[in-house]
C-alpha positions as a printed Julia matrix, in Angstrom:
428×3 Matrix{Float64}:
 -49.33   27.4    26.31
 -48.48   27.07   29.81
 -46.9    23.15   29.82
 -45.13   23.07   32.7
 -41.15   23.2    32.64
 -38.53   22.59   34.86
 -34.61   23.61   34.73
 -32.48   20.17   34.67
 -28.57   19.7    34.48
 -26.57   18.81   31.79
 -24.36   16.27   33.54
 -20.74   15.4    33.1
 -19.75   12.71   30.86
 -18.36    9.51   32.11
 -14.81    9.4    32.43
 -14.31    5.84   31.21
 -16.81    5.8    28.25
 -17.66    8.97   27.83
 -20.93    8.61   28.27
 -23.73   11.51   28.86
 -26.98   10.45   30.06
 -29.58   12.9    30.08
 -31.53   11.19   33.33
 -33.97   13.99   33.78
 -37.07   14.07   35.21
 -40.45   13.85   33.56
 -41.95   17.27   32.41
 -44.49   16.56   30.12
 -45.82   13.09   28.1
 -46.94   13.3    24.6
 -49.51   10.61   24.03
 -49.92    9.48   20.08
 -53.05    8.51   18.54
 -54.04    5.85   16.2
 -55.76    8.25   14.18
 -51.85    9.72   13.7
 -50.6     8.75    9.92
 -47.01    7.15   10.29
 -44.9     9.58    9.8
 -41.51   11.77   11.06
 -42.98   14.12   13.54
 -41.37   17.53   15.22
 -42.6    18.75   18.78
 -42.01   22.32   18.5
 -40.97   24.09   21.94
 -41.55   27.82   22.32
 -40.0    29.66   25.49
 -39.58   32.89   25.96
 -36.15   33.32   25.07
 -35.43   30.05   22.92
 -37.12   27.55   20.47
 -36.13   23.81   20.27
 -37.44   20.82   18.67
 -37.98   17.07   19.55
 -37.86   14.07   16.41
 -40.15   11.19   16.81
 -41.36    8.31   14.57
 -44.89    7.01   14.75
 -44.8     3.63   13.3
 -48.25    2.02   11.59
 -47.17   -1.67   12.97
 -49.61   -4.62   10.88
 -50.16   -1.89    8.21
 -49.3    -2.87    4.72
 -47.82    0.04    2.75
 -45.15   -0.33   -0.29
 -42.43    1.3     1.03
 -40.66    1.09    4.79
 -38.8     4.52    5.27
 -35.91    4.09    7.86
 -35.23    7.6     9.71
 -31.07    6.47   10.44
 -31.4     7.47   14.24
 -28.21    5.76   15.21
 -26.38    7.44   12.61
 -27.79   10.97   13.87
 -26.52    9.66   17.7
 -23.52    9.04   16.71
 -22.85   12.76   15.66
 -24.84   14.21   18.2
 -22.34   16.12   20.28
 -25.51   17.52   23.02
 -23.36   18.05   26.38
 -19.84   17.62   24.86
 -19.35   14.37   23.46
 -20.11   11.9    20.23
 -18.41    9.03   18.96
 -16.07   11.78   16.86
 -12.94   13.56   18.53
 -14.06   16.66   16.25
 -16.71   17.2    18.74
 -15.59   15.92   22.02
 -13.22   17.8    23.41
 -10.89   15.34   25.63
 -11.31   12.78   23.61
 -14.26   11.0    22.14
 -17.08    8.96   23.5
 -17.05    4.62   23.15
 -20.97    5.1    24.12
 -23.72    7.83   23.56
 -27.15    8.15   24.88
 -30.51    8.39   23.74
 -31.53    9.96   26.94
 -30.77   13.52   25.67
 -31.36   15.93   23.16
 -29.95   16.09   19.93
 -27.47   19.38   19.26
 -28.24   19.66   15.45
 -30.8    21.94   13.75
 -32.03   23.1    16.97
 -32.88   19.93   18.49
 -34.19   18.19   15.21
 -30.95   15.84   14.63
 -30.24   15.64   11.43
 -33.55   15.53    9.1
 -33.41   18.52    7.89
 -30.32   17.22    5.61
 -31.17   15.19    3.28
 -34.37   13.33    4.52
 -36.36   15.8     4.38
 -36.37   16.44    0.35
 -36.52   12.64    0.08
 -40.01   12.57    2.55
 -41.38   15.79    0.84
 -40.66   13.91   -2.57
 -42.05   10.63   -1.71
 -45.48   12.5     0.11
 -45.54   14.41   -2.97
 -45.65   11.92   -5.52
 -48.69   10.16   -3.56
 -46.31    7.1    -2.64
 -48.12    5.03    0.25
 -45.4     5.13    2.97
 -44.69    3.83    5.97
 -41.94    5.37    8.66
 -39.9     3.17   11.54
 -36.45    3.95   12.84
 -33.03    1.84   12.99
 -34.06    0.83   16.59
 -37.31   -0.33   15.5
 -34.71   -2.11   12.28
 -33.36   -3.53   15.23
 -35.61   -4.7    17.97
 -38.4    -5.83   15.6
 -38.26   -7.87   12.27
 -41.77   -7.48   11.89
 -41.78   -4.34   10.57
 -40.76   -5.56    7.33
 -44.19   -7.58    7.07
 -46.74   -6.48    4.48
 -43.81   -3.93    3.52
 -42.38   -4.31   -0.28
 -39.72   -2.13   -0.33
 -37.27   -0.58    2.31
 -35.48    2.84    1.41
 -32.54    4.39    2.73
 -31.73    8.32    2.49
 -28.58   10.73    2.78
 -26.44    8.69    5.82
 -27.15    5.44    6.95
 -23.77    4.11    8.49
 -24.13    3.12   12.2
 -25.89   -0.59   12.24
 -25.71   -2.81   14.54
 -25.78   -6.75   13.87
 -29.63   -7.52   14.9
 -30.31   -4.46   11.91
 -28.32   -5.83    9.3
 -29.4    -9.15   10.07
 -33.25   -8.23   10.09
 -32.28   -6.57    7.07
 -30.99   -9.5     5.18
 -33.43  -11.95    6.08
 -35.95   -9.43    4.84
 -34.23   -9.65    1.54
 -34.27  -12.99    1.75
 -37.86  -13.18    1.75
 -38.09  -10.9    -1.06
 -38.02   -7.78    0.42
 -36.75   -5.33   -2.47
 -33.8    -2.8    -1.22
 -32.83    0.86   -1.91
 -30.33    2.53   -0.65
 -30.63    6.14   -1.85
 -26.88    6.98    0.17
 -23.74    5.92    0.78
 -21.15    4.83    3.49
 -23.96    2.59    4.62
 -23.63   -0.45    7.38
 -20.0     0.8     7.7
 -19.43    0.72   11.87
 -21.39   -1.91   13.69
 -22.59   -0.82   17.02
 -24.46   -2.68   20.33
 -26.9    -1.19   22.3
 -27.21   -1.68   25.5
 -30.18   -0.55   28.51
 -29.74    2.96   30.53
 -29.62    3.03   33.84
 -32.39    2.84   34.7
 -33.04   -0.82   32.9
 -34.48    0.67   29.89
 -33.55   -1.3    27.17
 -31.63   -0.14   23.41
 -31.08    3.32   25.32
 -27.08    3.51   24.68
 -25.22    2.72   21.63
 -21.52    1.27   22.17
 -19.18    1.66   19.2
 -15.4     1.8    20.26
 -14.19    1.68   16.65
 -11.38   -0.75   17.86
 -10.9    -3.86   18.27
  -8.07   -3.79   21.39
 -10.17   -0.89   22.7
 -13.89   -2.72   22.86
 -13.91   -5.43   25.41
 -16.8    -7.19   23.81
 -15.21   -9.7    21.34
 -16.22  -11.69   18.45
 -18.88  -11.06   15.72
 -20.16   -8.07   18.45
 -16.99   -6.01   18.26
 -17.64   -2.72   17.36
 -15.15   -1.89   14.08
 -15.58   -1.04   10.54
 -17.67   -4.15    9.0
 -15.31   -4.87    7.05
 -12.35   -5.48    9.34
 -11.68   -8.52   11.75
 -12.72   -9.94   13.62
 -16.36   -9.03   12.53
 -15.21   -9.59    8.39
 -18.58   -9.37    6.74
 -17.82   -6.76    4.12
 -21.25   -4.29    3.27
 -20.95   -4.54   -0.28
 -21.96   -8.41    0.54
 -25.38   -7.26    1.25
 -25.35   -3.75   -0.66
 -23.67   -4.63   -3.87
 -20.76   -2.12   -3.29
 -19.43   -0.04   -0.6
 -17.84    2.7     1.05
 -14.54    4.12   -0.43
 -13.46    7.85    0.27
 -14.99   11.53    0.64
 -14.75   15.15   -0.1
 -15.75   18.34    1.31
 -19.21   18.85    2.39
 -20.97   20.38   -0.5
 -18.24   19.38   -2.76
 -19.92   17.18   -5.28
 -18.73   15.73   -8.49
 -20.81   14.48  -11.91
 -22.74   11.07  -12.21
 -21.44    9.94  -15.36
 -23.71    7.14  -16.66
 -22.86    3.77  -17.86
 -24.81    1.14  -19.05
 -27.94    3.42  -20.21
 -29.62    0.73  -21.37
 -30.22   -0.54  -18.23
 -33.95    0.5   -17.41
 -33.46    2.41  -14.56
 -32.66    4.94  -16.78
 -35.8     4.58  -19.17
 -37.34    8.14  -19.4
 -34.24    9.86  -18.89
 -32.95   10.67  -22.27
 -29.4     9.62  -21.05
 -26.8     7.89  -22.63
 -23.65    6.12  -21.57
 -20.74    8.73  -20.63
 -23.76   11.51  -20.18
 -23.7    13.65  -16.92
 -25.7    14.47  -14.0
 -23.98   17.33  -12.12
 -24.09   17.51   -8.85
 -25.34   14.36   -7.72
 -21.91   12.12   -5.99
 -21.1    13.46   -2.99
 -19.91   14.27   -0.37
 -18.86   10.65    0.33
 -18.98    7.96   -2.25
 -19.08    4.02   -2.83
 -17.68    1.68   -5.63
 -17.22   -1.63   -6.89
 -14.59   -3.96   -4.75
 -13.07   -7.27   -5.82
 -12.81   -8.47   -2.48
 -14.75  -11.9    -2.98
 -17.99  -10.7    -1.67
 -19.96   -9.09   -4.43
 -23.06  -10.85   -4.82
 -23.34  -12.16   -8.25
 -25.02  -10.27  -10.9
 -23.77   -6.84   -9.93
 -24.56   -3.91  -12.55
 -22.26   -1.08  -12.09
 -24.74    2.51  -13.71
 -22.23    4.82  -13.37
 -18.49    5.09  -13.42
 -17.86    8.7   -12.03
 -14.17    9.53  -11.72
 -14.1    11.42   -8.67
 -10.71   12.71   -6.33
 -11.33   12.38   -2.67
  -9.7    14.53    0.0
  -6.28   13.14    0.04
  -6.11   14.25   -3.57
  -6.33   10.69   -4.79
  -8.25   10.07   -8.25
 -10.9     6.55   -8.1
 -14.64    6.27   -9.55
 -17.64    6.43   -7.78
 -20.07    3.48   -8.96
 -24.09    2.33   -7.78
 -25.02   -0.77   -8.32
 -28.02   -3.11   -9.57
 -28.25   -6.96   -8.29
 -31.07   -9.45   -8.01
 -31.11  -11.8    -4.92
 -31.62  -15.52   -5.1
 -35.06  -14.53   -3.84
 -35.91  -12.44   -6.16
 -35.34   -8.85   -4.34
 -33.68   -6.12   -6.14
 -30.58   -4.55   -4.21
 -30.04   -0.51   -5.51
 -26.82    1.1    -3.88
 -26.52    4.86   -5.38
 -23.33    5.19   -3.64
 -23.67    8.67   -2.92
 -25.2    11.06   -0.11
 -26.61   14.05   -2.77
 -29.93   11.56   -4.1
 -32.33   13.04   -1.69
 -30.92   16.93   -2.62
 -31.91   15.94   -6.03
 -35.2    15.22   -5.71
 -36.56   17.8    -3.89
 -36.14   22.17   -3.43
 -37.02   23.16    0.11
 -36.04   25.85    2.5
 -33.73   23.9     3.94
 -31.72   22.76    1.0
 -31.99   23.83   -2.07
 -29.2    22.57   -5.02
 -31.7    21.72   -8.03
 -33.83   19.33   -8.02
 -33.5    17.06  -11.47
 -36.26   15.74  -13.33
 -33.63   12.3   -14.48
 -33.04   11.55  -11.0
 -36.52   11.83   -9.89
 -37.28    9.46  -13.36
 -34.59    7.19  -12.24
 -36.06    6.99   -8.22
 -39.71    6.74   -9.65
 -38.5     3.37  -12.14
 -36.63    1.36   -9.09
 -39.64    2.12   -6.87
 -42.61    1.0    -9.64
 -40.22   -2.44  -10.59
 -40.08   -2.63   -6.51
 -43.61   -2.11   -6.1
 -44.78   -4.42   -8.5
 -42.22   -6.68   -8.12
 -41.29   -6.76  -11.57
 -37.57   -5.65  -13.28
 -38.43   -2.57  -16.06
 -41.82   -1.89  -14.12
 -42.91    1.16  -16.27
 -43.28    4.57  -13.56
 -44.98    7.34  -15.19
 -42.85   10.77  -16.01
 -41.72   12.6   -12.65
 -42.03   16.68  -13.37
 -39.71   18.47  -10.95
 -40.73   19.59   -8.22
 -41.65   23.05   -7.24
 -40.24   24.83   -4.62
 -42.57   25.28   -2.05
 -42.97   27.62    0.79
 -42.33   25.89    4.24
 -41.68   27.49    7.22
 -38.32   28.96    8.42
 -36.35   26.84   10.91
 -35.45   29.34   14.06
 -32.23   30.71   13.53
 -29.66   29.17   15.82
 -26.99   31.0    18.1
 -23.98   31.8    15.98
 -19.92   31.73   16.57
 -16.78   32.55   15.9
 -14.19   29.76   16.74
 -10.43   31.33   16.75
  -8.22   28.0    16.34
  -4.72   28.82   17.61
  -2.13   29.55   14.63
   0.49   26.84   14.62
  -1.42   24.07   15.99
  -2.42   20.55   14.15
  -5.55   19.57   14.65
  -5.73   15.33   14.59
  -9.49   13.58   14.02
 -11.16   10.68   14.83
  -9.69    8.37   11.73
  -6.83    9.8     9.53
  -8.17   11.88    7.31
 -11.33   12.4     8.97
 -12.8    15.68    7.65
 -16.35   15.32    8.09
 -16.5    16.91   11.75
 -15.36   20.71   10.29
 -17.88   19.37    7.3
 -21.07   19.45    9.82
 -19.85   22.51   11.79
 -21.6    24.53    8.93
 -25.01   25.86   10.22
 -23.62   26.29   14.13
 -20.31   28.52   12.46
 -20.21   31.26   10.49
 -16.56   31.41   10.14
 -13.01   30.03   11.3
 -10.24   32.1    11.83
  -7.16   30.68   10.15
């Protein structure tokens, strides 16, 4: 009570990049304590009128703890729209931004970017089952490999797709020294991304992704396109197994349909090849490619036959490999995981007692470092009360009759996808 405040400008983007830069001046500091448990952390911000939130990380650096939760910050930057612009045309009116600040607020949830999608069951989950955890963000991925020391196993939730090349390769050479992997999503390490200092000098502070080649005037292995394409050419399913294919609707989901059930992920389960998990692929999905770079010893678990937005029929597959050093690689190829292992007041779509079996075997063979590690039966969880998020401003948006309405990437549906939550409906 009584913090001092101060009313500060939201300024006009840049009309080359884009760019909005929050450069505001200081109205309060939050100093952390070492007594603070690593964790995700929301500063709640009551005025008289209006109730926002502010994410942070506190990281537990020289700590040894089994698993290294990434919070995907420069995924959640790359949607935030906060003063008119994100790295999506959906959101920006006059055309997208090539660069987006941290120096602002994030639009989503009231201020809380996006945890309150899909990380949030998987933390609640993980907390729950009396996992010892440890939290960083993709920055911290990016400006310091040492994270990954005394860590065994590095997890992955709900949307992970905005890396840039000092993450992936911290990443790797993690692997490399036997640093097991799980990647509880999908359309992971798809756009690279630099980052570059604010104005002010302050380094990592803006993330570049121009999402073409003859736009981005850095060249070479820094260009910021798809992974995949040239002249950057180092395909994610290298590193992850498989990859990225196609989506559907937000909320949309279709079954898991299990294949090789021997495998002993799915110990516990009951399950048997061509069984069903419903509502667990979605709303975006990754497969097996035969495009040279699949490291060797892939195990596809499922082969779901999905149909993406364009109508067009494929299969949804996760994937199993061992490293050369020993690490185990899990891809699940699909957003739902974390909605699966966890009922909250934020997102509730049924929890399932074979998913959390399936999480709790990959992270006891991680832990221990051992393939077929035997986890104990996960009960599911119980809903439990949690307090109620303040209810945002709603709208009506009236799109003109007649018009087309282009996106981002052909086909791009995933900007009218995260509108739910600030809409509540659209006018034909």
């Amino acid at each position: 009570t009584g913090l001092p405040s101060q009313l500060q400008p939201v300024p006009a983007p840049d009309p080359v990049t884009g760019l909005i830069a929050a450069n505001w001046a200081v109205s309060y500091t939050l100093q952390t304590d070492p007594a603070w448990p690593s964790g995700v952390y929301l500063a709640k911000l009551i005025g008289r009128t209006w109730t926002g939130y502010i994410p942070f990380v506190v990281r537990a650096d020289g700590t040894p703890a089994d698993i290294l939760y990434q919070v995907p910050v420069t995924t959640w930057q790359a949607y935030n729209d906060w003063g008119g612009k994100s790295l999506y045309d959906y959101q920006s009116p006059g055309g997208r931004a090539y660069k987006v600040s941290f120096d602002r607020p994030y639009n989503q949830w009231s201020g809380a970017g996006y945890l309150f999608e899909g990380d949030y069951n998987a933390i609640r989950w993980l907390e729950q089952q009396g996992y010892n955890v440890t939290y960083v963000t993709s920055l911290d991925v990016h400006t310091t490999p040492q994270v990954f020391q005394g860590r065994k196993v590095f997890v992955s939730f709900w949307h992970d797709e905005y890396w840039s090349k000092p993450m992936r390769d911290n990443l790797t050479a993690a692997r490399n020294a036997g640093v097991h992997l799980a990647f509880f999503d999908s359309n992971n390490l798809y756009w690279q991304v630099r980052l570059e200092p604010n104005a002010s000098g302050a380094a990592n502070r803006v993330m570049v992704c121009y999402k073409d080649a003859s736009l981005d005037p850095g060249q070479g292995s820094l260009t910021t396109v798809q992974w995949r394409e040239p002249p950057v050419n180092q395909p994610e399913n290298a590193l992850l197994g498989s990859m990225y294919e196609s989506q559907f609707d937000y909320g949309t989901s279709f079954p898991w349909v299990v294949t090789n059930a021997s495998h002993w992920i799915y110990a516990g389960t009951g399950l048997q090849d061509g069984q069903q998990i419903p509502g667990l692929v979605g709303y975006e999905y990754d497969k097996v490619w035969n495009n040279g770079q699949t490291p060797a010893g892939v195990v596809a678990l499922s082969a779901s036959p999905v149909t993406d937005y364009q109508r067009i029929t494929s299969v949804h597959q996760a994937t199993y490999y061992r490293a050369a050093s020993g690490a185990m690689v899990f891809n699940a190829g699909t957003n739902y995981w974390a909605w699966k292992l966890d009922d909250n007041s934020y997102q509730q779509h049924g929890a399932d007692a074979r998913v959390q079996r399936m999480t709790a075997n990959l992270l006891a063979a991680m832990i221990a470092n051992q393939p077929g590690a035997g986890a104990p039966p996960t009960p599911t969880t119980t809903p439990t009360a949690t307090p109620t998020r303040t209810a945002s401003p709603t709208a009506t948006i009236v799109l003109p009759a007649g018009v087309r309405y282009s996106w981002d990437t052909p086909g791009d549906t995933q900007g009218w996808q995260r509108m739910r939550g600030e809409v509540t409906s659209v006018a034909q």
